[in-house]
C-alpha positions, -999 to 999 in steps of 0.1 A, spaced: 418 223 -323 407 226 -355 413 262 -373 384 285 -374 364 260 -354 337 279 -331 347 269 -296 360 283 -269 399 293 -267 425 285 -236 448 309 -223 475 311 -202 475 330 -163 509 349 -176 540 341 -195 560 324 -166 530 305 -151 515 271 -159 486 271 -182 451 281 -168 424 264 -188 395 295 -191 364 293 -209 359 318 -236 330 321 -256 326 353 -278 286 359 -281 286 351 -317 307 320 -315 284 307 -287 257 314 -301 271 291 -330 279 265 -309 237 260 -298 233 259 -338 256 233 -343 243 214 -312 211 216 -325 218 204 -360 242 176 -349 209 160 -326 178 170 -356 198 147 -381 183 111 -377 210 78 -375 220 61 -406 234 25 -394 262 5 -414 235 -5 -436 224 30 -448 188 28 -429 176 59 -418 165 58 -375 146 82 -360 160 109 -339 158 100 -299 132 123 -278 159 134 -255 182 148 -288 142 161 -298 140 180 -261 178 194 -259 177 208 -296 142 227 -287 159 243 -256 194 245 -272 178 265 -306 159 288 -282 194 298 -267 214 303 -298 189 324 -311 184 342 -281 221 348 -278 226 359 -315 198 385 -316 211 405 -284 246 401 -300 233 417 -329 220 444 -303 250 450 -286 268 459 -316 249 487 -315 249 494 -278 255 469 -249 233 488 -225 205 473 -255 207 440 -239 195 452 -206 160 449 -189 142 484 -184 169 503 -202 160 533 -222 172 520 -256 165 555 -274 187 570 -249 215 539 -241 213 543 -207 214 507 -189 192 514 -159 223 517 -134 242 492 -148 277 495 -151 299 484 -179 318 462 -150 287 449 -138 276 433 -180 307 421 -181 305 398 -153 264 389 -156 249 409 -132 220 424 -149 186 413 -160 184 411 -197 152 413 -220 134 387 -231 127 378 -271 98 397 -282 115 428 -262 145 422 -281 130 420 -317 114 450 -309 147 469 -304 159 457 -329 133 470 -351 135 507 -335 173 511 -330 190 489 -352 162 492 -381 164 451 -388 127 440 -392 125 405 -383 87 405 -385 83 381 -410 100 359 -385 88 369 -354 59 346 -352 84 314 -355 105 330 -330 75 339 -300 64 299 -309 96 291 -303 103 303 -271 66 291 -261 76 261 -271 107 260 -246 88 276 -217 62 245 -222 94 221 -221 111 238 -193 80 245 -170 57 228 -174 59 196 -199 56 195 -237 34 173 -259 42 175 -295 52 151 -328 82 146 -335 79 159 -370 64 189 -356 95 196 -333 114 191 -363 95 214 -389 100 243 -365 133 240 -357 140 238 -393 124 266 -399 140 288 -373 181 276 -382 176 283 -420 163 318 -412 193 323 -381 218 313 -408 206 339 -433 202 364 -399 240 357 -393 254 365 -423 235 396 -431 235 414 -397 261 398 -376 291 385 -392 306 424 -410 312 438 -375 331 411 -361 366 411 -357 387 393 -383 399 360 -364 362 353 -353 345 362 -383 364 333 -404 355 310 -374 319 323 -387 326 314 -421 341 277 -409 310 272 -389 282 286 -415 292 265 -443 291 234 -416 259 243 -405 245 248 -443 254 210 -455 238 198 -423 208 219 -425 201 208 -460 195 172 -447 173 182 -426 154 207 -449 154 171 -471 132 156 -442 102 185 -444 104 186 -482 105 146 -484 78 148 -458 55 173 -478 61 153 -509 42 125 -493 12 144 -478 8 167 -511 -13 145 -536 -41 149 -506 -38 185 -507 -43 195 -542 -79 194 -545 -85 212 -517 -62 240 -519 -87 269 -510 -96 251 -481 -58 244 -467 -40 266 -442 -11 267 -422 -9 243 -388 -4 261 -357 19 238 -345 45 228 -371 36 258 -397 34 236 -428 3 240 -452 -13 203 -442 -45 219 -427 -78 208 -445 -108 231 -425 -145 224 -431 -135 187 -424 -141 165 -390 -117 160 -377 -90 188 -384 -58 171 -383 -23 186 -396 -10 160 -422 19 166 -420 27 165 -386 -3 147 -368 -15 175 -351 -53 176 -340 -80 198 -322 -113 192 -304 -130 204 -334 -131 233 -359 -134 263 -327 -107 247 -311 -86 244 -344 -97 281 -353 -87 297 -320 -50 279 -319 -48 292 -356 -61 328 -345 -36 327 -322 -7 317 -343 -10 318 -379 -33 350 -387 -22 375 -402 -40 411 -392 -67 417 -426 -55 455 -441 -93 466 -446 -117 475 -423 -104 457 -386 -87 467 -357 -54 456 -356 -55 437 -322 -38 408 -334 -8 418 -349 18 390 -354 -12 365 -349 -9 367 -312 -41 374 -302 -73 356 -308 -95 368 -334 -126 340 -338 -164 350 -348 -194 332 -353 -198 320 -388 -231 340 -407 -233 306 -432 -228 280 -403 -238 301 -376 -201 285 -356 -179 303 -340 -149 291 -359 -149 321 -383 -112 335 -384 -101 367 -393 -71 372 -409 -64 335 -426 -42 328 -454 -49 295 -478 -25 277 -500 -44 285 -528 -41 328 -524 -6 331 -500 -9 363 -507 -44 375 -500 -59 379 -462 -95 367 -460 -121 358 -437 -124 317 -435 -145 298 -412 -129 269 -401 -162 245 -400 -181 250 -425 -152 263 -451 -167 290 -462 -144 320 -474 -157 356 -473 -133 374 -489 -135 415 -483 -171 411 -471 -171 433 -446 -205 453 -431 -197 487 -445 -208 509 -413 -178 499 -399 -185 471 -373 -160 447 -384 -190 423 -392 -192 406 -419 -223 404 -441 -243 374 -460 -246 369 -497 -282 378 -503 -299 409 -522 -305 429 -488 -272 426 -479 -256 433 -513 -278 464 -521 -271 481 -487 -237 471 -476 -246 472 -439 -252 448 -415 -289 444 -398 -272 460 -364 -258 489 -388 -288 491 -408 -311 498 -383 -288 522 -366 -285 540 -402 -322 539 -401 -327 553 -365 -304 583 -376 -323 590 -409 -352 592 -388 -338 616 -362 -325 636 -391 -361 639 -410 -378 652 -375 -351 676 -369 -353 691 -402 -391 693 -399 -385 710 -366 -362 734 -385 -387 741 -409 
């Protein structure tokens, strides 16, 4: 075996005895393992010859289910550094206690341990590591697998690969900075062994998504305040206001621009900071309207286009339309149209004639008064 290489060890029943082959895989170090599984089945053949192949469907399905485990596994490691009663369903994290579960009884399995989302969000209130920017890759992950392991899976290949791209460079950067300190000595240069593997490995496939990109971008340029983020592989290949919406980059493609919008809604949109309820936090909830210009109902709240990353608007998804910040200003939600009635008042026509029901009231009361 090579040194600092992140498998499991052998050991011996006692001094005298023959040796007893046991399985031992730290948390961290199995967790490692997945990666490197995953990696070693995303990189495409290269024959004798130097010509790239494409990577087999069933190395496509078994990196998908293997990258949900590593990560899995790595995030509750990270959370029982803190506390291994953290890892445990219905637990009271604030408190450590492990719902009658023993120390004995984690050791050997038998418990019922939380699920992703549960465990980014303790990780977030007891160890105070914010993985929000990456929780929306995670939950699509792990939808992803439940869709493979239940109940079939239809995606591109490219697709598959964008995401799981995606997910490794950010576990990579999640291992160094929040796992590998606390680790004992002997397994934390087995980290280091295994990191700068996984690193040279990744980059080829990082090559395939920026090679990829490279190809669709020309196509893109003019149309930069009209492209958004595909719901399936997360690239910015998404040109709305066009029939049909596909994803250049990985093939994807919807029914039409509702369809497109609600899948987006659902996993791309980002809650707006002005003037809306915050139901869809992490884009997990739908949040699609009818369209004033268009009168669709492809209208989503809460996009995010390659030509303003960092601004949140309102962007109907048929017609194209972007209505940046205009929001009815009675607090609806709605938004308004761009003409002089509109502009002068602020309000919708559902919050303008309240407004004007209320002045009205107000005038006869006051005339009562007098």
């Amino acid at each position: 075996m090579a040194a600092g290489h992140p498998r499991g060890t052998t050991s011996r029943a006692d001094d005298n005895g023959p040796e007893e082959r046991r399985l031992v895989f730290p948390p961290v170090r199995n967790g490692l393992d997945y990666l490197i599984d995953v990696i070693e089945r995303l990189l495409p053949p290269v024959d004798a010859d130097g010509r790239v192949g494409e990577v087999s469907d069933i190395n496509l399905k078994y990196a998908l289910l293997h990258l949900h485990a590593g990560a899995e596994v790595l995030i509750k490691a990270r959370l029982e550094q803190e506390h291994w009663s953290l890892v445990v369903q219905d637990a009271l994290p604030k408190n450590r206690q492990a719902n009658g579960v023993t120390r004995a009884q984690f050791r050997r399995g038998h418990f019922k341990t939380i699920g992703m989302e549960e465990a980014l969000d303790r990780l977030k209130q007891i160890a105070e590591i914010n993985l929000d920017d990456h929780r929306d890759a995670l939950t699509q992950l792990t939808e992803t697998r439940n869709a493979l392991q239940h109940y079939g899976l239809n995606q591109t290949a490219a697709a598959v690969q964008s995401q799981a791209t995606a997910v490794l460079d950010f576990l990579i950067t999640f291992i160094h900075e929040h796992l590998r300190a606390d680790l004992p000595r002997e397994e934390r240069d087995q980290v280091d062994w295994a990191l700068h593997e996984m690193r040279g490995r990744l980059g080829r496939l990082s090559d395939f998504v920026r090679g990829r990109m490279a190809l669709v971008a020309p196509g893109l340029r003019d149309q930069v305040a009209k492209v958004v983020a595909c719901p399936v592989c997360a690239q910015m290949a998404i040109v709305i206001g066009t029939t049909p919406i596909i994803c250049r980059f990985c093939f994807g493609h919807w029914k039409g621009p509702r369809d497109a919008a609600i899948h987006y809604s659902y996993n791309q949109a980002k809650p707006p900071t002005y003037g809306l309820d915050q139901r869809h936090q992490h884009g997990r909830e739908v949040s699609v309207h009818f369209c004033p210009e268009c009168d669709e109902g492809a209208l989503v709240f809460g996009a995010i286009t390659a030509a303003a990353p960092e601004r949140i608007t309102f962007l109907c998804f048929a017609c194209g339309t972007d209505f940046d910040q205009q929001l009815c200003t009675g607090g609806c939600g709605n938004l308004i149209r761009r003409d002089a009635e509109a502009a002068g008042t602020g309000l919708c026509p559902k919050c303008a004639e309240r407004r004007r029901r209320e002045e009205e009231e107000e005038s006869l009361w006051k005339i009562l008064d007098e």
